[in-house]
C-alpha angles and dihedrals in degrees: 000000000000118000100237094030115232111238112209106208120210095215099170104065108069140083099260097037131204095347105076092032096057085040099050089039087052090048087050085051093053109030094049102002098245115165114238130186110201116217124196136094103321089231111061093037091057085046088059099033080057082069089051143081103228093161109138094357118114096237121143131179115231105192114231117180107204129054124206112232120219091247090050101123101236103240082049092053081058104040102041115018098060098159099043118122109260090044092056088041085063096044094050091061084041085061094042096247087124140000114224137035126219124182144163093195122107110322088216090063101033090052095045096047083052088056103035090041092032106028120216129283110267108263091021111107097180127022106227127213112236128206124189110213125182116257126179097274110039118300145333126206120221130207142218098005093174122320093105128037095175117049140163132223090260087052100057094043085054087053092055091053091051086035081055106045085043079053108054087028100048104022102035096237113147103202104012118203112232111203121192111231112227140133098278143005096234107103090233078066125095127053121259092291099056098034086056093049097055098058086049093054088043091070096044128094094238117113090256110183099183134237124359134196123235081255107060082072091087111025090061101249091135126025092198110039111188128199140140114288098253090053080045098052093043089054094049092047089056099040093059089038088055090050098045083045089052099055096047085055092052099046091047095049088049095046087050096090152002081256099049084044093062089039096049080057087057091050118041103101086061098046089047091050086050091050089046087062104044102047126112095221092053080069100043119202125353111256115244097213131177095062116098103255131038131281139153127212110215131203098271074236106054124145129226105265084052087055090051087044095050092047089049089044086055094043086057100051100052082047092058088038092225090168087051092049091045098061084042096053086047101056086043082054091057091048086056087069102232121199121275079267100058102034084054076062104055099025 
């Protein structure tokens, strides 16, 4: 692995491309020298560098011809548009040209070009999409958050040992607790799946902590929460409509008066450290984890600091080599001798 990892930023699949992409990657190369390789039709990135000041930055252009749309469905981004960005992102890394992908195309075809140009790791049946989100103590991560609708009990035990090395890699925890998201915490509570599931993640030699409520994601109960990837979408969607919700509350209910006003003044240092941690762009992109490389799945809408944040969130993980640690976790799992049930899961 280099010294100083090469991104490789997908700038042709959001909503402001590629626009925001080129602006937040030349703010990554700037801010922390990371070297990017932007990677979108020639044409319209020179069109926007021209807009830029490079001199002195390693950025590079790689020329990709097609573009996935957000309504590409994700198995026809990889069979039929061979040549589109976030395809030739993913081969660059495969080729060792760079060494972590970043996108805020479609998730679907971001997350299946990293499978079919990457491969799995070993063990891993189903990469999982992570999300950090604020709680009252420091940070909780959340998976799956919506690369897989439709999971089984092994999935999701796999989710909570990727969930776990991302953890104690990423987060510095040394033992993180993994908490099973369910209705309840009694152990009559969950449906099939998480019930399943439960009995799976007992045998394991994770620090498994049980069932959670939705929410013991805040309060700081769990630092890995694990779930199926439609429960995990929807509780991403509400937690940034809540914040966003927030914030319009707060700047209503200042604005109110002469006397909110003042009071909005006193307390404004609070109110921008509060906004600070609950902002999307302070976290960058989501991490794709489970292939065996990095990459990391951006908001289509993502501004540019989210974009620098993301870049600099990918740069960090192949540092710390968290696809490496995770194949590792997963053989020593297998040495550990785990049930019938839990070898079935990291086979």
């Amino acid at each position: 692995m280099r010294k100083n990892p090469i991104v490789a930023v997908d700038v042709m699949g959001g909503d402001h491309s590629p626009a925001h992409e080129i602006s937040g990657a030349i703010m990554a190369a700037r801010k922390w020298q990371i070297p990017i390789v932007l990677v979108g039709q020639a044409e319209s990135v020179a069109k926007e560098l021209a807009n830029h000041d490079i001199k002195g930055l390693d950025i590079r252009v790689e020329h990709a011809s097609e573009v996935v749309g957000m309504h590409d469905s994700a198995s026809d981004a990889v069979r039929k548009k061979k040549d589109s960005s976030v395809r030739v992102a993913f081969n660059l890394v495969k080729q060792g040209t760079a060494d972590a992908v970043v996108s805020t195309g479609n998730s679907g075809a971001t997350m299946a070009s990293g499978m079919f140009v990457l491969k799995r790791i070993p063990g891993i049946d189903r990469p999982a999409i992570v999300t950090v989100v604020p709680n009252l103590k420091d940070q909780t991560l959340v998976l799956d958050v919506g690369g897989n609708v439709d999971c089984k009990p092994p999935h999701l035990v796999q989710f909570a040992l990727m969930g776990s090395v991302y953890a104690s890699q990423m987060l510095d925890k040394s033992e993180p607790r993994v908490g099973l998201l369910s209705n309840g915490a009694e152990e009559s509570k969950g449906n099939e799946l998480t019930r399943e599931a439960n009995q799976g993640l007992k045998g394991t030699s994770l620090n498994y902590i049980g069932y959670i409520e939705g929410r013991d994601i805040f309060n700081g109960r769990a630092d890995v929460v694990v779930c199926d990837g439609f429960v995990g979408n929807v509780v991403l969607k509400v937690s940034e409509g809540l914040a966003e919700a927030i914030g319009v509350m707060l700047r209503e209910a200042f604005s109110s008066s002469l006397l909110t006003k003042i009071g909005y003044l006193l307390a404004k240092p609070a109110l921008k450290t509060f906004r600070k941690k609950v902002d999307y762009a302070e976290y960058g992109g989501a991490p794709l984890l489970g292939i065996q490389g990095t990459a990391m799945i951006c908001h289509g809408s993502s501004n540019p600091k989210a974009i620098m944040n993301a870049i600099k969130l990918a740069h960090d993980s192949e540092t710390h080599q968290v696809s490496q640690k995770l194949a590792e976790r997963l053989k020593e799992m297998r040495a550990e001798n785990c049930n019938e049930t839990d070898s079935s899961v990291v086979a």
